[in-house]
C-alpha positions in Angstrom: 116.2 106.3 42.7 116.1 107.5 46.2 112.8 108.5 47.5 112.0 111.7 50.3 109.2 112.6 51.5 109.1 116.7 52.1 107.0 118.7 54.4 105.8 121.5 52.3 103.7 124.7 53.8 104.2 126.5 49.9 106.2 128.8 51.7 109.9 130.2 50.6 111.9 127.7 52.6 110.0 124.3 52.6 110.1 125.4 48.5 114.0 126.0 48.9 114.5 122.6 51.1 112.8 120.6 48.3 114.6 121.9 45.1 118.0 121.6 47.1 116.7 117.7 47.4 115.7 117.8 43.8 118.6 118.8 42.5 120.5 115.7 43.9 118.4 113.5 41.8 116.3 112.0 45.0 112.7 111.6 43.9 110.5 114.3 46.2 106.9 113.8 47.5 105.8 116.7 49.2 103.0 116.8 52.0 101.1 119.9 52.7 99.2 119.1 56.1 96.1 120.7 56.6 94.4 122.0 59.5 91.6 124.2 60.5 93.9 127.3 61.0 95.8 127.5 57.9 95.9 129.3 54.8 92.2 128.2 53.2 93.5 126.9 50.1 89.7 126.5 48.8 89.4 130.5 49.1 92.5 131.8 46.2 91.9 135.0 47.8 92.8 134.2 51.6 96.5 133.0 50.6 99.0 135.1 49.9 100.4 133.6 46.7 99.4 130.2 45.2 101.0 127.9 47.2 101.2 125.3 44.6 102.5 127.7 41.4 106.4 126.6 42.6 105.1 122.3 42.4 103.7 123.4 38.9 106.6 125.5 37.9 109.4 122.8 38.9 107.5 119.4 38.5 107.2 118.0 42.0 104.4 116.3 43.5 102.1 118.0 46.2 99.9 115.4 48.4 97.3 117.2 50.6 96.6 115.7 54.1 94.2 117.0 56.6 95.4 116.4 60.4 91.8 117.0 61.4 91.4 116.3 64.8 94.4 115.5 66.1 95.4 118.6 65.6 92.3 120.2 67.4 93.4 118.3 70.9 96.9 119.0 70.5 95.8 123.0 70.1 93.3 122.0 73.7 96.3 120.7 75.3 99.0 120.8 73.9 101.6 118.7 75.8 105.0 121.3 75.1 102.7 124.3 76.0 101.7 127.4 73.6 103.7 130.0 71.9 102.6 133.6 72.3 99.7 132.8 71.6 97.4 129.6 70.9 100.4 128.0 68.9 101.5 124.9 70.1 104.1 124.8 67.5 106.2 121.7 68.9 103.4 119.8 69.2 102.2 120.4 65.8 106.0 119.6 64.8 106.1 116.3 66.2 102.8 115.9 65.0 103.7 116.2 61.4 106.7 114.2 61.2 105.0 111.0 62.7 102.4 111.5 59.8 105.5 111.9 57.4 107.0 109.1 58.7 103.8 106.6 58.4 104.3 108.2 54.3 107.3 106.7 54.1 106.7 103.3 55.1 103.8 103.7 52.7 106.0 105.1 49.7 109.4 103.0 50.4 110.6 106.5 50.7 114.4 107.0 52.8 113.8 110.1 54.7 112.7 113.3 55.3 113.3 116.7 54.1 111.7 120.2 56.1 112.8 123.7 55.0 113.5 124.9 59.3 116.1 127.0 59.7 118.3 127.1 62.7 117.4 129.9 65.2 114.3 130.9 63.3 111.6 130.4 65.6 112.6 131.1 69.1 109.6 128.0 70.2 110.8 125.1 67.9 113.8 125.7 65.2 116.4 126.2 68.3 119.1 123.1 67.5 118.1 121.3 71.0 114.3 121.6 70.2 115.0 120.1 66.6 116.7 117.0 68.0 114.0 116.5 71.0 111.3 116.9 68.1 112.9 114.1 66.2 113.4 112.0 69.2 109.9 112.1 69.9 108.1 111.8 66.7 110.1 108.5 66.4 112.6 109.8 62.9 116.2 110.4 65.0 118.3 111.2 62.1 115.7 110.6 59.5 114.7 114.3 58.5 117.1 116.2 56.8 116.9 120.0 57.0 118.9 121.1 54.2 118.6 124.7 54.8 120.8 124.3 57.7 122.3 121.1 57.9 125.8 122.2 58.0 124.5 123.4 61.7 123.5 119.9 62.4 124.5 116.4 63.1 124.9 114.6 59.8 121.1 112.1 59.4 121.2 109.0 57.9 120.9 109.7 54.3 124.0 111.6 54.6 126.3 109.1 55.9 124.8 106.5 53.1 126.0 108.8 50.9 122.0 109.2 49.3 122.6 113.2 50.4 125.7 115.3 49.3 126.2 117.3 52.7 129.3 119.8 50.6 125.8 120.8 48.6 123.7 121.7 51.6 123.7 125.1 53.5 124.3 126.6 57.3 121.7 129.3 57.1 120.9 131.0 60.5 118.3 132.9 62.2 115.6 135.4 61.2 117.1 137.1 58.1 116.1 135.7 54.8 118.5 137.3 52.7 120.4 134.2 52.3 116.9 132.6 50.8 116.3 135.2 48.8 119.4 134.8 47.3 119.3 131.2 46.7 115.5 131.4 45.4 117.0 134.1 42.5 120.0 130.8 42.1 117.0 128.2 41.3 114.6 131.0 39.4 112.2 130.6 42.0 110.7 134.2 41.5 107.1 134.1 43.4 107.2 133.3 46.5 104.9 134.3 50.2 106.7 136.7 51.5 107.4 135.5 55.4 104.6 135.9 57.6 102.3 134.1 59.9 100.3 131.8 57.7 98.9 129.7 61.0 96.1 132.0 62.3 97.3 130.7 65.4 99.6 132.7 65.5 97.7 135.9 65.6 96.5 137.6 69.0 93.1 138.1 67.9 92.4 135.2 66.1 93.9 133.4 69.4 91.8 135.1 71.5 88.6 134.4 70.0 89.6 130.7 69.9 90.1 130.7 73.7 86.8 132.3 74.4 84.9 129.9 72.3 87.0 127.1 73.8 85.5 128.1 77.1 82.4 128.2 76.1 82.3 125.3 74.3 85.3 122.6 74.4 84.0 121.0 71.5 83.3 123.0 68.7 81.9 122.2 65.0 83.9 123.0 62.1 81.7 125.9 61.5 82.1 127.3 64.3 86.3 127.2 63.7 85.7 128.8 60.3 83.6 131.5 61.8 86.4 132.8 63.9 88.0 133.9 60.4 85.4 136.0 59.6 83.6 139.3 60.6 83.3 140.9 64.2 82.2 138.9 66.6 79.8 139.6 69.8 78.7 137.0 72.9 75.6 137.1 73.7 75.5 134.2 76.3 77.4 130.9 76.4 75.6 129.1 73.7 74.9 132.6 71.3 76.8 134.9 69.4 76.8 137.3 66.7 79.0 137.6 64.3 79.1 140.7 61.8 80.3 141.1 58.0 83.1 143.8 57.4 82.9 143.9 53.9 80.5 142.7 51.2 83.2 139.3 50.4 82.7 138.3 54.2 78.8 138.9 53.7 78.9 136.3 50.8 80.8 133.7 53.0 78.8 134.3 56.4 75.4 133.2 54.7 76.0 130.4 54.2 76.8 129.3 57.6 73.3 130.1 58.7 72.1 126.7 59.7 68.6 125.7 61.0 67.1 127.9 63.9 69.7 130.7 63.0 69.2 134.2 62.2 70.5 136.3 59.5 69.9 140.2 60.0 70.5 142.9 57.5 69.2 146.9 57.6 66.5 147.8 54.8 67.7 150.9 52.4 70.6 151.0 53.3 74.1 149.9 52.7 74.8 147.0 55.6 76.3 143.8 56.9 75.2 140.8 57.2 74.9 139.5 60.7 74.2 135.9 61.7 72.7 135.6 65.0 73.4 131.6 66.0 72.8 129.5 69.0 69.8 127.9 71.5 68.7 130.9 72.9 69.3 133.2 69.6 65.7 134.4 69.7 66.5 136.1 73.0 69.2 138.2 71.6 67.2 139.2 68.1 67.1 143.2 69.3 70.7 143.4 70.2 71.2 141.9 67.2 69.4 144.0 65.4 71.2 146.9 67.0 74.2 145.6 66.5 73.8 144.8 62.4 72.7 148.9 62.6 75.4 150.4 64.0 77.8 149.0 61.3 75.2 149.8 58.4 75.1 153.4 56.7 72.2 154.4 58.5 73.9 154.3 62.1 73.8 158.1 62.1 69.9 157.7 62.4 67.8 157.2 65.8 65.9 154.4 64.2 66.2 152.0 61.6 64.3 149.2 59.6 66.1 145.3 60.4 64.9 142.6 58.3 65.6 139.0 60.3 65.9 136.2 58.0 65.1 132.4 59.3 64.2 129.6 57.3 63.1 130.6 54.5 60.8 133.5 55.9 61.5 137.3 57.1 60.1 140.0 59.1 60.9 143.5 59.9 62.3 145.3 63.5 62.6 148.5 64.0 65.8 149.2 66.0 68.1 152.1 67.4 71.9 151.7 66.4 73.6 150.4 69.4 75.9 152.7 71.0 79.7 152.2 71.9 78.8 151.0 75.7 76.5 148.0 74.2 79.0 146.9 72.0 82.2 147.2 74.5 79.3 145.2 76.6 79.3 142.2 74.3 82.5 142.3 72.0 85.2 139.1 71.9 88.3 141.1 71.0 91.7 141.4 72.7 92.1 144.7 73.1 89.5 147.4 73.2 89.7 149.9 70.7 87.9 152.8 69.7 86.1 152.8 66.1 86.5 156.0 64.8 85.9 155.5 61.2 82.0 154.5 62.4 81.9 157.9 64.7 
């Protein structure tokens, strides 16, 4: 039987490229590559839909494989440039098909399958950009795209006659009506619905990687997962503060805290937690303070009760809520905005 190896995100057309595959008889492996700004598939809640529920429904395999830090240099510098944003989604293209292809010599497997779509991303799906990503990550006319190959050269497992080309489709562009057409055709009924599942992709998120980038070129893993949470404050190169939005993001910031860091909440009140990390934190314990308050219930008041948490032991501040000058002063953010819900 003839062996593929699929790049699978768990999203509607990677799932579409592999039962099109599938239904030819060709044994599928699917690879879900893993980096530090996708979907958190440890955390159900911070994916849209299961992206495993179609492998389960229609009995293909799903290998998981981290790209670690080859991916973080090729986000540094990325040697086709950024999207919009901190995206450097060639890059990360050619980047995944050389790991596929080091999976097939490993599994014997014949070729390739991806679910791109002609025209669908203006930075890397353009027909010129799919040939120059294949030319560079070494699998010319290895990866089949059977979403669109009727738009493309024919690949080698077509002319061996492993692929039936008359069963493979021409879809085009942005619109996914075609998709959702075929997905009703296989019974694929759950599905993400399209949408930017690489946080690089999204301004904020983008921006807040940039400024820590600056600061620090080299950053921990914690320091990446960080970015997905809370509101976030420089104090000074090495410190920041980061504050929870909800009581979920409280429960995942604490644990974060690591030795010499702070963790602030307000006493009596309902309040975020607020992690106060880096060599000169105990500098910035006030403003902290401060800060933690004017996103608790009691920012209303002129003074309030802090407890500072650090290793184990606690004390008590008492602090003013900061005002909307301090924290325009020290917020990482895009664009400034004005927080009416806290006035």
């Amino acid at each position: 039987m003839s062996k593929a190896i699929a790049l699978f995100s768990g999203g509607l057309d990677s799932t579409l490229a592999i039962l099109t595959v599938l239904r030819q008889g060709i044994d599928v492996t699917a690879v879900t590559f893993l980096t530090h700004f996708g979907c958190d598939i440890s955390d159900k809640s911070s994916c849209s839909k299961d992206p495993f529920s179609a492998a389960q429904k229609f009995g293909f395999q799903v290998k998981l494989c981290h790209l670690a830090d080859k991916f973080i240099e090729i986000v540094k510098n990325p040697k086709h440039g950024h999207g919009r944003n901190m995206n450097p989604c060639i890059d990360c293209r050619i980047l995944m098909l050389k790991e596929a292809k080091e999976l097939m010599g490993i599994t014997g497997a014949d070729f390739i399958v991806t679910g791109e779509v002609v025209g669908q991303r203006p930075m890397s799906q353009m027909r010129n950009t799919l040939y120059m990503i294949d030319k560079e990550a070494g699998v010319s006319g290895l990866v089949l795209r059977p979403l669109s190959a009727k738009l493309l050269g024919q690949t080698i497992p077509e002319t061996k006659g492993i692929v039936d080309r008359e069963r493979l489709y021409a879809f085009h562009g942005r619109s996914r009506k075609q998709q959702m057409a075929l997905a009703k055709e296989f019974g694929l009924t759950e599905y993400p619905m399209p949408a930017g599942g690489c946080l690089l992709t999204e301004p904020n998120y983008s921006y807040r990687l940039r400024e820590l980038l600056k600061h620090n070129p080299d950053p921990s893993l914690n320091d990446l997962h960080l970015l997905r949470l809370g509101r976030h404050f420089r104090m000074s190169s090495t410190c920041k503060v980061i504050v929870g939005r909800d009581e979920k993001e409280n429960d995942r910031i604490v644990p974060f805290a690591g030795e010499g860091d702070y963790l602030l909440s307000v006493e009596d009140f309902g309040s975020p937690v607020t992690l106060l990390a880096g060599r000169d934190a105990k500098d910035f314990i006030s403003i902290a303070g401060a800060v933690c308050a004017r996103y608790s219930d009691g920012k209303h008041l002129s003074e309030v009760t802090v407890t500072v948490f650090k290793n184990n032991h606690s004390y008590t501040l008492r602090v003013a809520p900061a005002d909307e000058s301090l924290l325009e002063t020290y917020r990482i953010e895009k664009q400034s905005r004005v927080f009416t819900a806290l006035l």
